[in-house]
PABA-162438 format. One record per residue (C-alpha): residue in one letter; x, y, z. Coordinates in pm, whole numbers, plus 50000, padded with zeros to 5 digits. Example, Ala and Ser with C-alpha at 12.3 -4.5 7.8 and 13.67 -1.06 7.14 Angstrom:
REM PABA-162438
@aa=a; east=51230; north=49550; up=50780
@aa=s; east=51367; north=49894; up=50714
This chain:
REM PABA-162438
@aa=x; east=25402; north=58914; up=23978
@aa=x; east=25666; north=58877; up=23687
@aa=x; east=25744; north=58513; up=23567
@aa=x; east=26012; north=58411; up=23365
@aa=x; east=26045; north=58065; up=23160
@aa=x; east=26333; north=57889; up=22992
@aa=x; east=26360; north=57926; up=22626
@aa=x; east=26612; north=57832; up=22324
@aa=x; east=26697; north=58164; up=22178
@aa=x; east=26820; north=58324; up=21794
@aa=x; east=27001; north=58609; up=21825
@aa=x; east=26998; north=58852; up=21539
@aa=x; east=27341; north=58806; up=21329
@aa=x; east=27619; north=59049; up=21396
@aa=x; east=27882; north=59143; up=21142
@aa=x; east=28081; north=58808; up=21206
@aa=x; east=27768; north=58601; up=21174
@aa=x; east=27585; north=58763; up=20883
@aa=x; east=27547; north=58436; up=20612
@aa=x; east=27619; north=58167; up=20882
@aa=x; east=27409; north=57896; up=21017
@aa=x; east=27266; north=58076; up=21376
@aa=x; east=27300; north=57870; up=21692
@aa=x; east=27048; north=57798; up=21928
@aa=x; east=27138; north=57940; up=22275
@aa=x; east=26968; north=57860; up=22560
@aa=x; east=26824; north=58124; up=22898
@aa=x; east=26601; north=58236; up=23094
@aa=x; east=26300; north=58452; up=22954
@aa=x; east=26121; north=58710; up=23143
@aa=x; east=25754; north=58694; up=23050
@aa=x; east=25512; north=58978; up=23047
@aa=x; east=25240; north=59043; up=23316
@aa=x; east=24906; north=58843; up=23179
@aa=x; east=24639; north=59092; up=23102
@aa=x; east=24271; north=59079; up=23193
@aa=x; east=24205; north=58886; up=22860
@aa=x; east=24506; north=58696; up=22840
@aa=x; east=24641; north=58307; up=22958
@aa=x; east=24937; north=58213; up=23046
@aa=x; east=25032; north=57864; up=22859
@aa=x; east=25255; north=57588; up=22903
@aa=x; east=25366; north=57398; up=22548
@aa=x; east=25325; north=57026; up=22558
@aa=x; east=25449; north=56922; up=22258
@aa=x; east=25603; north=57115; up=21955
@aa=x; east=25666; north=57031; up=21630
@aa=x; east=26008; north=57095; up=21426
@aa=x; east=25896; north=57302; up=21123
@aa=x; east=25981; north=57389; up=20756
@aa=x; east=25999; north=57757; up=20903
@aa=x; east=26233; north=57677; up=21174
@aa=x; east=26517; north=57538; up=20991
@aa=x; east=26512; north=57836; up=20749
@aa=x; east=26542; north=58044; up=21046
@aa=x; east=26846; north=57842; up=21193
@aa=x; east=26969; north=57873; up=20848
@aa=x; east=26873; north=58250; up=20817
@aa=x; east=26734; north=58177; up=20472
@aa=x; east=26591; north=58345; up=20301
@aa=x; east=26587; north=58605; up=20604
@aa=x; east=26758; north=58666; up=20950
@aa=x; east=26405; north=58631; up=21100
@aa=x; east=26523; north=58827; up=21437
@aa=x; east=26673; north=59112; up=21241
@aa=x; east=26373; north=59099; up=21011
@aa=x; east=26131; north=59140; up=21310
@aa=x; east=26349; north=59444; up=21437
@aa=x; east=26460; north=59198; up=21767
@aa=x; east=26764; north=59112; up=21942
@aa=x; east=26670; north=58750; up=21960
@aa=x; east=26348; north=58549; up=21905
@aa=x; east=26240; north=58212; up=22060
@aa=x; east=26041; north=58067; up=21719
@aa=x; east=25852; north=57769; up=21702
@aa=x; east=25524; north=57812; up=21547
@aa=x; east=25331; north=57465; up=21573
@aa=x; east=25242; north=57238; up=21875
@aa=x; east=24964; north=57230; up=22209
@aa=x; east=24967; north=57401; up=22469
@aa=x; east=24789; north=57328; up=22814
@aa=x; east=24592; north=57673; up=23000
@aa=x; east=24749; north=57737; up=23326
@aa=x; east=24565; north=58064; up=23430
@aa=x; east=24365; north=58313; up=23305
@aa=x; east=24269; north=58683; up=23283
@aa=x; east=23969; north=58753; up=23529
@aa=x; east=23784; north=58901; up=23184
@aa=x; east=23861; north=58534; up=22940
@aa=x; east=23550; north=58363; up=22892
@aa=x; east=23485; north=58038; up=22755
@aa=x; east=23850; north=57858; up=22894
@aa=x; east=23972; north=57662; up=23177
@aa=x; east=24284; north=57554; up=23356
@aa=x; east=24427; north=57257; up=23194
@aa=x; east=24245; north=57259; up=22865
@aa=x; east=24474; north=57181; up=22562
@aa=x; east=24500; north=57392; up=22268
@aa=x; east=24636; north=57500; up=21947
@aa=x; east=24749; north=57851; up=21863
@aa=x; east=24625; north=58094; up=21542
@aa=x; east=24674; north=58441; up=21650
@aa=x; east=24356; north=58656; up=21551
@aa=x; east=24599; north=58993; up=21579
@aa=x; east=24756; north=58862; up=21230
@aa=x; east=24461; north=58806; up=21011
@aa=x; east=24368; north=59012; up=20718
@aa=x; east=23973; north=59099; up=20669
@aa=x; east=23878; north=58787; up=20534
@aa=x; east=24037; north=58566; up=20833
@aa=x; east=24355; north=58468; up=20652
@aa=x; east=24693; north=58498; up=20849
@aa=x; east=24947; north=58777; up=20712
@aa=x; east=25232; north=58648; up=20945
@aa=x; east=25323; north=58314; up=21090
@aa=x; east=25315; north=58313; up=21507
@aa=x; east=25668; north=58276; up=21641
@aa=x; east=25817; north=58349; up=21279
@aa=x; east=25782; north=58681; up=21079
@aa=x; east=25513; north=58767; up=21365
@aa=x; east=25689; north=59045; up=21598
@aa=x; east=25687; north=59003; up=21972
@aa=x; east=25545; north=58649; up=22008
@aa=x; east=25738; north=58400; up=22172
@aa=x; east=25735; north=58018; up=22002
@aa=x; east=25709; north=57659; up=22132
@aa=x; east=26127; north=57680; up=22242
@aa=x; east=25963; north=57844; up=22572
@aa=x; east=25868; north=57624; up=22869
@aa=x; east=25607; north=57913; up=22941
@aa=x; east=25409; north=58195; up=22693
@aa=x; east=25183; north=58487; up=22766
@aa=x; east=24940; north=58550; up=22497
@aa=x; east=24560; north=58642; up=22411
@aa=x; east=24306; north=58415; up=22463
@aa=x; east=24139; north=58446; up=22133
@aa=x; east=24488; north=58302; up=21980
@aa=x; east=24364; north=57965; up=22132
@aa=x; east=24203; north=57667; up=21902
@aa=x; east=24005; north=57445; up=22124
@aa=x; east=24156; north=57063; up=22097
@aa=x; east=23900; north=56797; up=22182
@aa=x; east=23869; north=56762; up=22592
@aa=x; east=23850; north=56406; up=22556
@aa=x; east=24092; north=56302; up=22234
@aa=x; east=24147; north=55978; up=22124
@aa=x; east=24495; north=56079; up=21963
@aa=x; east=24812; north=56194; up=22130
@aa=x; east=24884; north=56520; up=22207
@aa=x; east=25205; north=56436; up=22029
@aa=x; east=24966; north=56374; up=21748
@aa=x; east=24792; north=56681; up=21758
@aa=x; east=25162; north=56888; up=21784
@aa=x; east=25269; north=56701; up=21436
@aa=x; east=24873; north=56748; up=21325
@aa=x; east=24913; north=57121; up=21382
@aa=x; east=25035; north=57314; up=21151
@aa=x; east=25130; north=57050; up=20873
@aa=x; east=24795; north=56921; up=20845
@aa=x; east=24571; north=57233; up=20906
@aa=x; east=24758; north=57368; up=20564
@aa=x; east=24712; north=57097; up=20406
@aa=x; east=24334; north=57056; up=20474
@aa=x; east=24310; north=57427; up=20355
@aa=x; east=24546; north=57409; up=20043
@aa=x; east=24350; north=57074; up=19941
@aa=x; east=23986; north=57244; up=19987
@aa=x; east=24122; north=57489; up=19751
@aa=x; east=24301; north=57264; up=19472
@aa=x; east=24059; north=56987; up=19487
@aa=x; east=23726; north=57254; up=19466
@aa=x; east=23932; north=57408; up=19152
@aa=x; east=23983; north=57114; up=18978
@aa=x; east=23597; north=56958; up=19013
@aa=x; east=23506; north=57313; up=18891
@aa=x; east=23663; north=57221; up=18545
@aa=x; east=23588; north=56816; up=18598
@aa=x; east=23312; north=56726; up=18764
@aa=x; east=23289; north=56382; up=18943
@aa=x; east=23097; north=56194; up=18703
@aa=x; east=23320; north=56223; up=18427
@aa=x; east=23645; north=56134; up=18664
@aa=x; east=23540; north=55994; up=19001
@aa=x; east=23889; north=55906; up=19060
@aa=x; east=24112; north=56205; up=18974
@aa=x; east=24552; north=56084; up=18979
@aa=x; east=24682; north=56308; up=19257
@aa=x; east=25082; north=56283; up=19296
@aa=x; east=25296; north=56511; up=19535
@aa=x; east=25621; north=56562; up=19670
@aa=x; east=25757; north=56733; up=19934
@aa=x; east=25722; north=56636; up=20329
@aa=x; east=25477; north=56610; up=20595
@aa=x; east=25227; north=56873; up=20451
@aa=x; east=25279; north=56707; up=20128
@aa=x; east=25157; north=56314; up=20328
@aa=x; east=24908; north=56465; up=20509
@aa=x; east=24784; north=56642; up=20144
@aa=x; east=24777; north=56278; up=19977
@aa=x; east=24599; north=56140; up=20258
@aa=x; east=24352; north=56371; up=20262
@aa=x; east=24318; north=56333; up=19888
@aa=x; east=24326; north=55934; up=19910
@aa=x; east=24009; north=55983; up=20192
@aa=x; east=23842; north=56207; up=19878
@aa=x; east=23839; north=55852; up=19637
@aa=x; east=24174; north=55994; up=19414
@aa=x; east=24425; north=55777; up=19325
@aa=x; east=24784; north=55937; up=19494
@aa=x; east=25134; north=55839; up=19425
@aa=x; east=25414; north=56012; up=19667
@aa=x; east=25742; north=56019; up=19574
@aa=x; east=26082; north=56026; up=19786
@aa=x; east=26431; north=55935; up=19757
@aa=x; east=26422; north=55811; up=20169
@aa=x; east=26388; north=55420; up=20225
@aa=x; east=26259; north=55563; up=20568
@aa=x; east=26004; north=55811; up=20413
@aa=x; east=25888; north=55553; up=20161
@aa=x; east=25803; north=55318; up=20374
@aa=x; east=25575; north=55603; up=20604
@aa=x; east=25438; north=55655; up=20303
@aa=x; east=25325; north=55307; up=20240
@aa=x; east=25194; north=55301; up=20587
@aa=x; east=24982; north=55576; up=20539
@aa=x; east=24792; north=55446; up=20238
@aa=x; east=24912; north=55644; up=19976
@aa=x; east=25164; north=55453; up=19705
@aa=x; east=25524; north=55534; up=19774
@aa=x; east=25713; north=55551; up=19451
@aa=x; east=26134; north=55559; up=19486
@aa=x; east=26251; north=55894; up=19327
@aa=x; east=26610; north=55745; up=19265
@aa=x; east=26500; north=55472; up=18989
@aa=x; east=26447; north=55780; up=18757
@aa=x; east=26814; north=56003; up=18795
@aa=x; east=26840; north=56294; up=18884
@aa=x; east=26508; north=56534; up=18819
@aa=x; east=26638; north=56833; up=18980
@aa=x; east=26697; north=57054; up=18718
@aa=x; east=26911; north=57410; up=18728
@aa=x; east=26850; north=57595; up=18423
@aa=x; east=27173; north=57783; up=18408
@aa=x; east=27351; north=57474; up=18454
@aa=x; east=27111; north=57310; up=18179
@aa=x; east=27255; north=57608; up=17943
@aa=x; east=27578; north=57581; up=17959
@aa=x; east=27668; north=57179; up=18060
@aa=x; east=27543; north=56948; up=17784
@aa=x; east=27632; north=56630; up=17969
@aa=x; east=27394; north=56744; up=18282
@aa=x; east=27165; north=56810; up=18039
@aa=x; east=27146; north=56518; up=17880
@aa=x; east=27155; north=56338; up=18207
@aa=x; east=26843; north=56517; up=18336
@aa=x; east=26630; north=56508; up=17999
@aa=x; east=26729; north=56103; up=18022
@aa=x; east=26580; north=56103; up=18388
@aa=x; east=26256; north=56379; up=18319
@aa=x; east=26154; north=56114; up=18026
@aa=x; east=26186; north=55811; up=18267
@aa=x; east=25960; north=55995; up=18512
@aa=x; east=25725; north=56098; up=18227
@aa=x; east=25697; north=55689; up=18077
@aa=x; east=25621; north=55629; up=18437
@aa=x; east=25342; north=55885; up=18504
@aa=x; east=25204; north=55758; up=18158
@aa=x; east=25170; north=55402; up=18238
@aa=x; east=25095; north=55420; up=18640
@aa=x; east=24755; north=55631; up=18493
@aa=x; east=24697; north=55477; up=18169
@aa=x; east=24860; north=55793; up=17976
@aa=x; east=24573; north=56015; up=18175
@aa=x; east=24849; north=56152; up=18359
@aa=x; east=24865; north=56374; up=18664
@aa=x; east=24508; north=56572; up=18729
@aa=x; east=24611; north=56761; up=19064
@aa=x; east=25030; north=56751; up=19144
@aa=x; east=25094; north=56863; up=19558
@aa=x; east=25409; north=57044; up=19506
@aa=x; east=25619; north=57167; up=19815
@aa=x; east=25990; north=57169; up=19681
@aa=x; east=25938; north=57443; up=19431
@aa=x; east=26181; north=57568; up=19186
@aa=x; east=26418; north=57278; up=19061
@aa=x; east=26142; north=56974; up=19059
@aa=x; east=25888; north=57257; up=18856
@aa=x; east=25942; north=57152; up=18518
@aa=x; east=25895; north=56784; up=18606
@aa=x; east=25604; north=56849; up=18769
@aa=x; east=25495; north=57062; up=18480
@aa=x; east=25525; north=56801; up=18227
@aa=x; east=25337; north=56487; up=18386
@aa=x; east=25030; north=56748; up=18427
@aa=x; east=24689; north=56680; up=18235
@aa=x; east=24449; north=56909; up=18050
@aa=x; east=24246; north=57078; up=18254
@aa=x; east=24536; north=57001; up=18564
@aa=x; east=24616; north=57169; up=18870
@aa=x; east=24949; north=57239; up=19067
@aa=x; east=24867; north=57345; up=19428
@aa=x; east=25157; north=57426; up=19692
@aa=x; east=25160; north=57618; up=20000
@aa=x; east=25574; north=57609; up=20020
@aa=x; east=25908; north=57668; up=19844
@aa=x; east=26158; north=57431; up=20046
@aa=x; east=26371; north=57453; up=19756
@aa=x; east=26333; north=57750; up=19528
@aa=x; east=26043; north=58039; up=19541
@aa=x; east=26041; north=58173; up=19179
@aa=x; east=25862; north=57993; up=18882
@aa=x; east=25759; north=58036; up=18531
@aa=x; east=25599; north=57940; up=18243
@aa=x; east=25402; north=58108; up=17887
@aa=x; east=25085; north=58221; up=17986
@aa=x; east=24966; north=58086; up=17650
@aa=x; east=25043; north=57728; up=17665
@aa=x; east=24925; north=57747; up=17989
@aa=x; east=24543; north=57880; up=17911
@aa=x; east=24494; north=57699; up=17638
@aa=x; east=24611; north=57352; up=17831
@aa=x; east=24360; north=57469; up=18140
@aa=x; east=24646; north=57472; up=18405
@aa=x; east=24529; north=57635; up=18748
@aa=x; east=24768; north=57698; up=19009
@aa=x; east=24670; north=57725; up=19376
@aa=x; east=24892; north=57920; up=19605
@aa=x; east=24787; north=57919; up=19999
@aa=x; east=24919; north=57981; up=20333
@aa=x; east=24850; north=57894; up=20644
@aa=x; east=24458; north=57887; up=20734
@aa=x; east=24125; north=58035; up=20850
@aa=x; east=23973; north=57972; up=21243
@aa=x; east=23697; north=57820; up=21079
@aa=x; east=23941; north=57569; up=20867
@aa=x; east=24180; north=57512; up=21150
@aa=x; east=23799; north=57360; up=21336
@aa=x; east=23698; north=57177; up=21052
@aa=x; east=24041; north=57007; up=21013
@aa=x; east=24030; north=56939; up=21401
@aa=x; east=23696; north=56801; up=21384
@aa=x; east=23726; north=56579; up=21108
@aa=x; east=24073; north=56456; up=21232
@aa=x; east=23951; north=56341; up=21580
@aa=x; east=23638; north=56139; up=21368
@aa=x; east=23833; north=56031; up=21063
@aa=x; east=24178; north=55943; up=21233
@aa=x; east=24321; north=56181; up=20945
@aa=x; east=24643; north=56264; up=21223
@aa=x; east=25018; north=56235; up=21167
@aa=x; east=25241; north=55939; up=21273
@aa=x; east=25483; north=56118; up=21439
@aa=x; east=25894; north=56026; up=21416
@aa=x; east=25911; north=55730; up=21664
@aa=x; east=26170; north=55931; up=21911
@aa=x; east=26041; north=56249; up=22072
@aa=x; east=26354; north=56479; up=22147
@aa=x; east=26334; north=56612; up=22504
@aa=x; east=26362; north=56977; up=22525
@aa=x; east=26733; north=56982; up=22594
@aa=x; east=26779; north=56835; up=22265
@aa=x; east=26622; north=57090; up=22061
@aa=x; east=26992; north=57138; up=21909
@aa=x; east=27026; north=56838; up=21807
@aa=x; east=26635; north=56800; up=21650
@aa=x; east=26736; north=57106; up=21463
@aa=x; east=27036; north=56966; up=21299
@aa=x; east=26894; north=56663; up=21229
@aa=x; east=26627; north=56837; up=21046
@aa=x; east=26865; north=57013; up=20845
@aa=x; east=27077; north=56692; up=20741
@aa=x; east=26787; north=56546; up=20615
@aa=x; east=26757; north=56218; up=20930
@aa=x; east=26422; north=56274; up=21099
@aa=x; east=26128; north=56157; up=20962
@aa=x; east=25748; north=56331; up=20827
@aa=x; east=25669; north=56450; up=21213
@aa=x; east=25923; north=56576; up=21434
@aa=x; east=25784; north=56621; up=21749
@aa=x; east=25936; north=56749; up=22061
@aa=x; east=25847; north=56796; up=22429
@aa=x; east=25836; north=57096; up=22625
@aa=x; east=25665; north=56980; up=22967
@aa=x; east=25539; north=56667; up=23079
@aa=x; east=25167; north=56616; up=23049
């Protein structure tokens, strides 16, 4: 028998809307039968993602229209709780908690190609009260937890890519130094949640991690966490625009005044060793600040553009100075359990934003998000538990 579920829906843009901020509109959603290997799902929790606000934004593409659909409910990161099941799913049970990672979008080494509920066509996200999908998309959560499942919507995707990303940059860099001859490698980042959860994870390793921000709010959940918060603001404005740089000498002169101030920093918070592994999720306009506090033998490692996609640099300076640069996204099954595991023994989880929006105020959450006034972990509810 056909089921339906309440959902918060983007339409495709029309000729009116095409460049404009898309609204959020809520209905009802018919689901699809569940087939013999499929469960039918109830989100929990979700969590308000990078993702999501470029598709309210429709940058840097009209996700619906890109996916060749009307409208799309997105939402790509939370738990879900197993209502029924296919007669041929194995291995599940009715109120067991998961997290998703769709198998169907995996290339032959068990990376994902496309993001569930975002570039991925036909799936339906975690703005659904109820979803119909394959029981192999599941990730187990621990039966008996001792974090929140609020927790584990924030932990989802944020921290899964960052556990991956960091296996990745961290491996590279004790490739070229090994831990006898720098036990305690400088490990700075900025960015958001991934970007926490990244330090954290590198803090737990024995490195020595500086965050920056330019949020009292932030920089205080950064202290919390363990990782030293450092205030962006003292040092002016380091967001640089090349074309701007070109043509304005007073903006210039303004930004080389603030990228020195930010390099005297780096040099005396690590003794003039500078910056061994930098977690960078803005992207284009912080890049050459980043670039310049980096050591010898120094890695930049990101798994997101928030701010700008396109980089560059000589190829020569950069071989001879040793620079790696570690590119990721998303995660493997296998890394999606190890981060799980070691989260639930470790306590490596997210302190999620103090106020969880109720489902009728995914709007708002959204907007929020895009002004800039939520905090690491956005979390919202779907259904009671």
């Amino acid at each position: 028998m056909s089921q339906s579920a309440k959902a918060w829906f983007l339409y495709a843009a029309d000729a009116a809307s095409t460049g404009k901020q898309a609204e959020l509109v809520y209905g009802d959603l018919p689901l699809p039968d569940p087939g013999p290997r499929d469960v039918l799902v109830e989100p929990l929790y979700g969590s308000w993602e990078g993702n999501m606000g470029h598709c309210v934004q429709r940058k840097p593409i009209d996700v619906a229209r890109f996916r060749g659909e009307e409208r799309v409910v997105i939402g790509n990161a939370g738990v879900v709780r197993v209502l029924s099941m296919g007669n041929e799913v194995r291995g599940w049970k009715e109120g067991q908690c998961a997290l998703i990672l769709p198998d169907s979008a995996l290339d032959p080494w068990g990376y994902p190609t496309k993001a569930f509920a975002y570039d991925m066509a036909g799936t339906t996200g975690f703005l659904s009260t109820r979803m119909v999908l394959p029981a192999s998309d599941l990730v187990p959560l621990p039966e008996k937890t001792r974090h929140s499942y609020a927790q584990w919507a924030g932990f989802s995707a944020r921290y899964t890519t960052a556990w991956s990303n960091w296996r990745l940059a961290f491996g590279t860099y004790r490739l070229m130094v090994p831990h006898e001859r720098n036990p305690s490698p400088n490990v700075w980042g900025w960015g958001g949640g991934t970007t926490l959860a990244e330090l954290d994870l590198a803090r737990r390793h024995g490195c020595t991690t500086v965050m920056l921000s330019a949020s009292d709010e932030r920089l205080e959940l950064i202290r919390q966490s363990g990782v030293t918060a450092l205030d962006r603001r003292r040092f002016g404005d380091l967001y640089y625009d090349e074309l701007r740089a070109g043509t304005d000498g007073a903006y210039r002169r303004a930004y080389q005044q603030a990228e020195a101030a930010f390099v005297r920093e780096v040099e005396e918070r690590t003794g003039k060793r500078m910056v061994q592994i930098f977690v960078d999720y803005i992207g284009t306009p912080f890049f050459r600040a980043t670039r310049r506090v980096l050591s010898r033998e120094g890695v930049i490692t990101t798994a997101g553009w928030k701010e700008g996609m396109a980089t560059s640099f000589m190829r020569a300076t950069e071989c001879i100075e040793r620079h790696q640069y570690i590119h990721t996204h998303m995660c493997t099954r296998e890394e999606v359990l190890a981060a799980i595991e070691y989260g639930e023994r470790e306590g490596w989880m997210p302190t999620v934003d103090a106020r969880i929006h109720a489902f009728d105020e995914v709007p708002a959450l959204s907007q929020k998000f895009l002004e800039g006034n939520v905090g690491f972990f956005p979390v919202f509810a779907v259904n009671p538990e």
